[in-house]
C-alpha positions as CSV (number, residue, x, y, z in Angstrom):
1,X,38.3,-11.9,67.1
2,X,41.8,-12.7,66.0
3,X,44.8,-11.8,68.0
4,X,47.1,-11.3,65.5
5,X,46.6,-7.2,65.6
6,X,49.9,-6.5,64.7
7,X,48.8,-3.8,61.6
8,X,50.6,-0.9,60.8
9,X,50.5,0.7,57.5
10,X,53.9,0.7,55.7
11,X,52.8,1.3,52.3
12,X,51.8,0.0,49.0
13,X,53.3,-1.0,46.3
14,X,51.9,-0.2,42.9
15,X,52.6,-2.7,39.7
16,X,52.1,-1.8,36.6
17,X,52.4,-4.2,33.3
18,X,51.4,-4.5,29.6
19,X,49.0,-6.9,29.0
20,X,49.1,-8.5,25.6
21,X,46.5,-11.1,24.2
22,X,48.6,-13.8,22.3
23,X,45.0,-14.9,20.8
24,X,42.1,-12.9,20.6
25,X,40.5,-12.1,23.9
26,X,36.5,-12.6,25.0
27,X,35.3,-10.8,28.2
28,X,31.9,-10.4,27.9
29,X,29.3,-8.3,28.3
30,X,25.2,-9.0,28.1
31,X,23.0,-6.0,26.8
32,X,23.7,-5.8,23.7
33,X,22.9,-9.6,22.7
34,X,19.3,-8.9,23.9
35,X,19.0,-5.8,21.2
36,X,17.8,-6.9,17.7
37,X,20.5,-7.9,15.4
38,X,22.6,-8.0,18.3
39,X,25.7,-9.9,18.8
40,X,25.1,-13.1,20.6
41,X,28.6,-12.9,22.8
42,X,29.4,-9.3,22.7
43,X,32.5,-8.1,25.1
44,X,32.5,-5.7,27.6
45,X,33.0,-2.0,26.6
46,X,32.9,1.7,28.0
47,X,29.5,3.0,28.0
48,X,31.2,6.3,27.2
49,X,34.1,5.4,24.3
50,X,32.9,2.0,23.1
51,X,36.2,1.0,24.1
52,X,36.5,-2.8,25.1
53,X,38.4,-3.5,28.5
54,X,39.6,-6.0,30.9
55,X,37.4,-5.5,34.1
56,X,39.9,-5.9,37.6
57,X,37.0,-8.3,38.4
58,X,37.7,-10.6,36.0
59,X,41.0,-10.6,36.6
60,X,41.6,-10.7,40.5
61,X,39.2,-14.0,40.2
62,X,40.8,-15.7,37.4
63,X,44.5,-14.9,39.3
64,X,42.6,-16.0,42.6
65,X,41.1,-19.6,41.4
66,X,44.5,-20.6,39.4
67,X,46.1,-19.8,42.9
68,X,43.9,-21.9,44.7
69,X,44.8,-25.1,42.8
70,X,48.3,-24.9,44.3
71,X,48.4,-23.2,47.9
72,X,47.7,-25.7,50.8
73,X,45.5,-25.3,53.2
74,X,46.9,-24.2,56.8
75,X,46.9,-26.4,59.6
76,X,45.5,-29.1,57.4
77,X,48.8,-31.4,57.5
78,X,47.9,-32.4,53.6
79,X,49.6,-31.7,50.7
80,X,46.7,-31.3,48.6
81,X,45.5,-28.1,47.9
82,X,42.2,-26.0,48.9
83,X,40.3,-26.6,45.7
84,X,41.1,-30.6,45.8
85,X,39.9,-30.7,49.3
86,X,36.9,-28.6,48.5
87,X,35.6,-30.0,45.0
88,X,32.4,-32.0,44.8
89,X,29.9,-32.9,42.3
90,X,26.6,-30.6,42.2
91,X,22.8,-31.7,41.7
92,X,23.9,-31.4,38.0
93,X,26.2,-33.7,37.8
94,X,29.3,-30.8,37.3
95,X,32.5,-30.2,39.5
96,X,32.5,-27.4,41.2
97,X,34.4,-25.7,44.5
98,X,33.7,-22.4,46.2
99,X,36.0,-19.9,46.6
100,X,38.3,-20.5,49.6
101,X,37.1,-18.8,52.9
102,X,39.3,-19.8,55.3
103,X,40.5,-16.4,56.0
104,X,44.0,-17.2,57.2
105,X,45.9,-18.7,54.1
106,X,47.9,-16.4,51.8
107,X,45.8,-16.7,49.0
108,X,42.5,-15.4,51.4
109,X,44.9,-12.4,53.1
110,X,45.8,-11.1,49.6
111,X,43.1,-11.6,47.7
112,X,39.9,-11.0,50.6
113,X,37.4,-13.0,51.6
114,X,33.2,-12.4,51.8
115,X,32.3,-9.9,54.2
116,X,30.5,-12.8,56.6
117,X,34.1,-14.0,56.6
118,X,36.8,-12.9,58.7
119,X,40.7,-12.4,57.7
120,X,43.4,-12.0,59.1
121,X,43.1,-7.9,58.1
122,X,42.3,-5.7,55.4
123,X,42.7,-7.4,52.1
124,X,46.4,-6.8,50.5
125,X,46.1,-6.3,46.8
126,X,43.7,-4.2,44.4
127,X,43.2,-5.3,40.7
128,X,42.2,-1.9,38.5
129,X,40.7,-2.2,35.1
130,X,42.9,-3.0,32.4
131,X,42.4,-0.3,30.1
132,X,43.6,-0.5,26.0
133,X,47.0,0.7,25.5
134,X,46.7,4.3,24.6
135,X,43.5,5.9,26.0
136,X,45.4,7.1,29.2
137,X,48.7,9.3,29.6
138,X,51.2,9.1,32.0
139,X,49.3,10.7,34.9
140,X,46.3,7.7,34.3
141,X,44.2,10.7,32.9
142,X,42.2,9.9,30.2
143,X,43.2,11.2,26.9
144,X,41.5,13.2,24.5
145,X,39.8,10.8,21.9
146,X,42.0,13.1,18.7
147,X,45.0,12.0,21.4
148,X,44.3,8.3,21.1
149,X,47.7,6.5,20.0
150,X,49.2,2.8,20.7
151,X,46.6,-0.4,20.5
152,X,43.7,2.1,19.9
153,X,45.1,3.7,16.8
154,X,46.5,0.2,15.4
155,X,42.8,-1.1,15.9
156,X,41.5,1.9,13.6
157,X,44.2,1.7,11.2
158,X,43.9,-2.3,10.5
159,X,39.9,-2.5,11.1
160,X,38.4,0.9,10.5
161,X,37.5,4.3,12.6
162,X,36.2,3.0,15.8
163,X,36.2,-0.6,15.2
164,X,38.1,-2.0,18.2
165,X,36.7,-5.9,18.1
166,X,36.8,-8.6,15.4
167,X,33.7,-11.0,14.6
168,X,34.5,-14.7,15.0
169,X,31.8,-16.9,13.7
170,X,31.5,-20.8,15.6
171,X,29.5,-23.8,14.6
172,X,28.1,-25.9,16.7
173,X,27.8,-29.4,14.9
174,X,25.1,-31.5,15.8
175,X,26.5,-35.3,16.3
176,X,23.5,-36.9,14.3
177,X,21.8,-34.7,11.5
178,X,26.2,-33.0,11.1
179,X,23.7,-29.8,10.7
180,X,25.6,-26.7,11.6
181,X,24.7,-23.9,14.2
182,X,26.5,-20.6,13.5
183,X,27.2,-18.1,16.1
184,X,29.3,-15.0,16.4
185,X,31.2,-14.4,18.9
186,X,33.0,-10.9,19.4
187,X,36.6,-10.6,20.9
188,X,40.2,-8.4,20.6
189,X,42.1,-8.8,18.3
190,X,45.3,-10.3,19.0
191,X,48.6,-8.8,19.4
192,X,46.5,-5.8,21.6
193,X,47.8,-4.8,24.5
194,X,46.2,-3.7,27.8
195,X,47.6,-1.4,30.7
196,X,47.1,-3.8,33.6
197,X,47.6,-2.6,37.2
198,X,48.1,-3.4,40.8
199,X,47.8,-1.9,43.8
200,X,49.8,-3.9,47.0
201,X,49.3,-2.5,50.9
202,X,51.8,-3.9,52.9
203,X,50.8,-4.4,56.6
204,X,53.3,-6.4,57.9
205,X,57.1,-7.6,56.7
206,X,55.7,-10.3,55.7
207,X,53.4,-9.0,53.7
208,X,56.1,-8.8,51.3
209,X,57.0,-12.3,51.2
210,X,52.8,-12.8,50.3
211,X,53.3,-10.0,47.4
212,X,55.1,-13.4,45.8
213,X,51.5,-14.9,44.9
214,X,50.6,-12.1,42.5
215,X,53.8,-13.1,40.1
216,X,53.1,-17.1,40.6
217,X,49.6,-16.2,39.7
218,X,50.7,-14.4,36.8
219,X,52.8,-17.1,35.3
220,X,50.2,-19.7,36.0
221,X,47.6,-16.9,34.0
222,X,50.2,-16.6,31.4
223,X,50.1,-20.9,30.9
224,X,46.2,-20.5,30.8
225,X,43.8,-19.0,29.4
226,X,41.6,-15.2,30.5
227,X,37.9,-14.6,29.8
228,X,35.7,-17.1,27.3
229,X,36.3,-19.7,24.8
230,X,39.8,-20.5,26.2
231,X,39.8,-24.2,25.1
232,X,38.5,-23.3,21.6
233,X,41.7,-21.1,21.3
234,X,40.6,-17.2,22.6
235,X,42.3,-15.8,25.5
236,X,46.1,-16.3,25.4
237,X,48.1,-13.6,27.3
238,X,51.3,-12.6,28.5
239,X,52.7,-9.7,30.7
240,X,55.3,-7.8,29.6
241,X,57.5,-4.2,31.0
242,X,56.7,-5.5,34.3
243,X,57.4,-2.0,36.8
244,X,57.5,-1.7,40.6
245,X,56.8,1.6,42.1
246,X,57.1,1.5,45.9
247,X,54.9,4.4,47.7
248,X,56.3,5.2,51.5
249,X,53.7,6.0,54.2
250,X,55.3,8.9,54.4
251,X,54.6,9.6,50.7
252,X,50.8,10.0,51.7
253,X,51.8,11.9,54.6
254,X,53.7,14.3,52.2
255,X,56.6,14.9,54.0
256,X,59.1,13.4,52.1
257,X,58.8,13.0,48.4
258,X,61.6,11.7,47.8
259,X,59.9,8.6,49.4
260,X,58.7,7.5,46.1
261,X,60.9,5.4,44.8
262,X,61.1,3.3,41.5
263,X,62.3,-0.8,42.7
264,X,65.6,-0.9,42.1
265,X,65.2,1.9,39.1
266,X,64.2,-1.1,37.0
267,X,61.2,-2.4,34.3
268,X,61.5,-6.2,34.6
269,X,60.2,-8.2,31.7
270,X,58.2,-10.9,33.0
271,X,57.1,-12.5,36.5
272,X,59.6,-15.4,36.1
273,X,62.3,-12.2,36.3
274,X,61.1,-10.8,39.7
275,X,60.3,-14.7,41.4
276,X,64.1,-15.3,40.6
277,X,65.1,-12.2,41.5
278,X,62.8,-11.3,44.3
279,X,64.9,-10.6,47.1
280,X,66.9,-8.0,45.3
281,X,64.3,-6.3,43.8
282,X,62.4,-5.8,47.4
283,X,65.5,-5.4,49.0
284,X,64.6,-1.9,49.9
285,X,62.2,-1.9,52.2
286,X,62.5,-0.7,55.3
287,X,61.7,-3.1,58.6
288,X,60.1,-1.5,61.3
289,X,62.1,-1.6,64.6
């Protein structure tokens, strides 16, 4: 068992952020492909509103593996990072690498690891799904559907009443005959936005100085690509009316209210505007004596 028992819960730190596909976005989904006339790449929707959404899932793990490209291993006395130690050739012929499991580096103490693996405590940050601009209110209570506005509305206005994906159809060329293969493939629209949020539980002080990651991952997300088809040109975002909201332990305890505080009062625009400004912003916590 690790030594380092040094926990003591300070309190979280919950970011919120638009979410806006720059091309159209594919997350997908599987039962409705097997259904007759179905759609061979449908996304992922709400069982209840049809809506399509960005599971935390998919997010949290596409965050996590651009991550693991660029932190080191510990204790390894390389510069190369975990991935480019870790990738091999499978009985396929393919690259591949495992998710890191070493418990200890920042990227396995925020993110989690397996439960056969231990970490160096409870796993930092929580990824919610990204729900479309519009379906909830300020409380994160869902809306009436007559109350819908933002993303949702635009999507009914340009497309029609509850049409919320476009169709885009592929071909797949075949090198010898030049025959075509059409598929469809179903995706949002661009120019949508998504409310994306995050939920950080700070541990430690340095906890805070690992809460960096989250914005490094989210510029390297914003220079890639999220869900399907990303080198055939789907899946372009960008995070926008980037808000810090810290939460007190004493918030939970409900003895002080006034413990809830905004970070600095502030909405900051993008990740690169917190990373440059990161010790201001977190300037108020507290450390524990």
């Amino acid at each position: 068992m690790s030594q380092s028992t040094n926990f003591d819960f300070k309190g979280k730190y919950v970011i919120k952020a638009d979410l806006r596909t720059i091309t159209a976005l594919h997350i997908g989904g599987t039962e409705e492909g097997f259904e007759i006339g179905g759609l061979d790449n449908p996304v992922i929707k709400d069982k209840i509103t049809g809506l399509p959404y960005i599971p935390g899932s998919s997010l949290k793990g596409k965050l996590r593996s651009l991550l693991e490209w660029i932190i080191e291993y510990p204790d390894k006395g390389t510069d190369q990072s975990r991935i480019q130690n870790a990738l091999k050739l499978n009985k396929e012929g393919k690259w591949e690498a495992s998710p890191c499991s070493c418990g200890k580096c920042d990227v396995c103490v925020v993110f989690g690891t397996s439960a056969e693996t231990h970490t160096e405590g409870p796993t930092r940050l929580t990824v919610l799904d990204a729900w479309p601009q519009g379906l909830l209110d300020t409380n994160g209570k869902r809306k009436n559907e007559s109350e819908w506005d933002g993303t949702i509305k635009r999507w009914t206005d340009y497309m029609g009443e509850k049409v919320y994906t476009e169709l885009k159809t592929e071909n797949t060329i075949d090198r010898i005959t030049s025959a075509a293969n059409p598929r469809s493939m179903e995706r949002v629209p661009a120019d949508s936005i998504f409310t994306a949020e995050f939920i950080y539980d700070v541990y430690q002080d340095k906890d805070i100085e690992r809460l960096k990651i989250l914005f490094v991952g989210i510029k390297l997300l914003e220079d890639s690509t999220l869900g399907g088809s990303g080198s055939r040109g789907s899946g372009r975002v960008r995070f926008e009316n980037i808000k810090v909201e810290r939460r007190d332990v004493s918030y939970y305890r409900n003895e002080m209210a006034e413990k809830l505080e905004k970070v600095n009062q502030n909405t900051h625009s993008t990740a690169k505007d917190i990373l440059d400004n990161f010790e201001k912003i977190f300037s108020l916590v507290e450390k524990k004596t």
